[in-house]
C-alpha positions in Angstrom: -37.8 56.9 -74.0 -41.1 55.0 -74.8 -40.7 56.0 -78.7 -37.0 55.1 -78.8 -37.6 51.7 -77.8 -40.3 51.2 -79.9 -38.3 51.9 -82.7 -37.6 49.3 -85.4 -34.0 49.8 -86.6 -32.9 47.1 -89.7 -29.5 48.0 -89.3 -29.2 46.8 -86.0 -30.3 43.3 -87.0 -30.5 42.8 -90.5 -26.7 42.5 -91.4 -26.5 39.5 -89.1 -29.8 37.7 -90.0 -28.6 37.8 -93.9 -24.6 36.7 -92.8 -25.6 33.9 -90.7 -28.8 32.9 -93.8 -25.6 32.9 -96.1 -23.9 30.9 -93.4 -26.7 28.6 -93.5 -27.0 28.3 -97.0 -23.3 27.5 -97.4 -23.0 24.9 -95.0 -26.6 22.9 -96.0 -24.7 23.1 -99.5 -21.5 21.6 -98.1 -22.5 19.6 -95.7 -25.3 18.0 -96.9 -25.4 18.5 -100.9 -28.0 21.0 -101.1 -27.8 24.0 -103.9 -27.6 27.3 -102.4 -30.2 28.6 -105.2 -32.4 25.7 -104.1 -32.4 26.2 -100.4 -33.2 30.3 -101.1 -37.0 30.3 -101.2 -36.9 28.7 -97.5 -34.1 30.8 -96.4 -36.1 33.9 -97.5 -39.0 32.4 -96.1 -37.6 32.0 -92.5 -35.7 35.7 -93.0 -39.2 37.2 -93.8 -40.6 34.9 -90.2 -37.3 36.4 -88.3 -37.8 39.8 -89.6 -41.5 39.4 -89.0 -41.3 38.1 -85.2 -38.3 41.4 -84.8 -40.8 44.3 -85.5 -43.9 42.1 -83.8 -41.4 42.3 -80.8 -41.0 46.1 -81.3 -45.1 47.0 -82.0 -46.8 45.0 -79.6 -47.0 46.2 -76.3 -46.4 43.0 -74.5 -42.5 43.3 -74.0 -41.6 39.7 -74.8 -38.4 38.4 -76.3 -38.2 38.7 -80.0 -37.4 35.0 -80.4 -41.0 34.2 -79.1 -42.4 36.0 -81.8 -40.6 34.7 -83.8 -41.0 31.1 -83.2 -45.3 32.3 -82.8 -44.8 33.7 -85.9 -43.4 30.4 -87.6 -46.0 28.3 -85.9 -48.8 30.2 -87.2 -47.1 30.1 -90.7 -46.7 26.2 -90.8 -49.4 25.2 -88.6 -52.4 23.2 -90.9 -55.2 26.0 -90.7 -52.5 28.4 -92.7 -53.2 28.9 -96.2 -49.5 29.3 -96.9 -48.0 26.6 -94.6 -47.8 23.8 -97.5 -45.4 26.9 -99.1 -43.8 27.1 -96.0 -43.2 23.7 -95.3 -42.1 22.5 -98.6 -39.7 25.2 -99.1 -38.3 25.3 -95.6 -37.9 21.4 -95.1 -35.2 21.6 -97.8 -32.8 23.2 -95.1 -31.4 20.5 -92.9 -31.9 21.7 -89.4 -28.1 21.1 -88.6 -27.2 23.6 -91.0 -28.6 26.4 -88.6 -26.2 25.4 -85.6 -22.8 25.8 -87.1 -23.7 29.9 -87.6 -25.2 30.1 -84.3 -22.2 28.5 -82.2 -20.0 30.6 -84.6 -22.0 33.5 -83.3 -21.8 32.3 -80.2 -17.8 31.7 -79.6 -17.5 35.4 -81.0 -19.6 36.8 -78.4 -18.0 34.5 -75.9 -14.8 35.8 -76.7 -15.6 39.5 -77.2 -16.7 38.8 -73.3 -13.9 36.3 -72.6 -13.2 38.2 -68.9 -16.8 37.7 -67.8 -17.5 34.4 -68.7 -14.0 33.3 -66.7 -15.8 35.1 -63.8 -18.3 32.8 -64.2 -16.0 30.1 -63.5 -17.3 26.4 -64.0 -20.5 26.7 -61.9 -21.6 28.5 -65.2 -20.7 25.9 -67.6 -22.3 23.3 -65.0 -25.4 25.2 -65.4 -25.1 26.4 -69.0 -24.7 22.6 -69.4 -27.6 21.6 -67.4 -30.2 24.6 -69.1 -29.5 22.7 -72.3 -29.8 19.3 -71.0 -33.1 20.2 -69.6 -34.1 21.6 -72.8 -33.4 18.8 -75.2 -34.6 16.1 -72.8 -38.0 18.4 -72.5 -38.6 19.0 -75.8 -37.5 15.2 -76.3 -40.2 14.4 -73.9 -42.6 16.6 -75.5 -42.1 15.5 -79.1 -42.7 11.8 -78.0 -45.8 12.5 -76.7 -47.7 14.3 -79.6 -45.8 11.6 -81.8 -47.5 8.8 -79.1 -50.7 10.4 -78.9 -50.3 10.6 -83.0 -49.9 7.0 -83.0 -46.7 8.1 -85.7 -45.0 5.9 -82.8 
């Protein structure tokens, strides 16, 4: 069992990392004006973090969710001490952040409705909460973000 879940399989993730990238791509292009060939290096860049953080998630013996590797992984990558995060910066700030939600709510209403009879179980005390988790989370990381930028003197 212990070798089975420690095994990396690319086929499991891979074809939706590179759909929702082209998503991505597509929409920062429509959207917002940017060429898809331009906004490439960054979307391999943050393919190669994702794909990075997946298999950190698989070798490292503390199980924690792939998305914190992830995000570690990016951090590490961009943070000033780097000695690739101007590369990583200046490539990946050429995808607008926005461009990353429509793919993910996509995502997200097909799994919704793949599951459509659970999440009526649910009922609306889930959406209250569902609503409330994300409130939280934005007003946190607003709170958080205006306090490095304070103690930056940027504001």
């Amino acid at each position: 069992m212990e070798g089975k879940e420690r095994r990396i399989n690319f086929g499991e993730f891979m074809p939706i990392i590179l759909l929702g990238s082209l998503f991505v791509l597509v929409v920062n292009r429509i959207i917002y004006g940017i060429g898809i060939l331009e906004g490439l290096p960054g979307m391999l860049i943050i393919i190669a973090i994702a794909v990075a953080g997946i298999v950190l998630s698989k070798l490292v013996p503390v199980k924690l969710p792939p998305v914190l590797y992830i995000s570690l992984t990016a951090i590490l990558l961009a943070c000033p001490a780097s000695p690739v995060s101007e590369t990583v910066i200046r490539y990946g700030q050429v995808l607008n952040g926005n461009s990353f939600l429509t793919p993910a709510l996509c995502f997200a209403g097909v799994i919704m409705a793949k599951n459509w009879r659970r999440f009526k179980e649910i009922g609306l005390k889930g959406l209250v909460i569902a609503f409330l988790v994300i409130l939280g989370t934005y007003l946190g990381s607003a709170l958080v973000a205006d306090g490095v930028l304070r103690m930056q003197g940027i504001i």
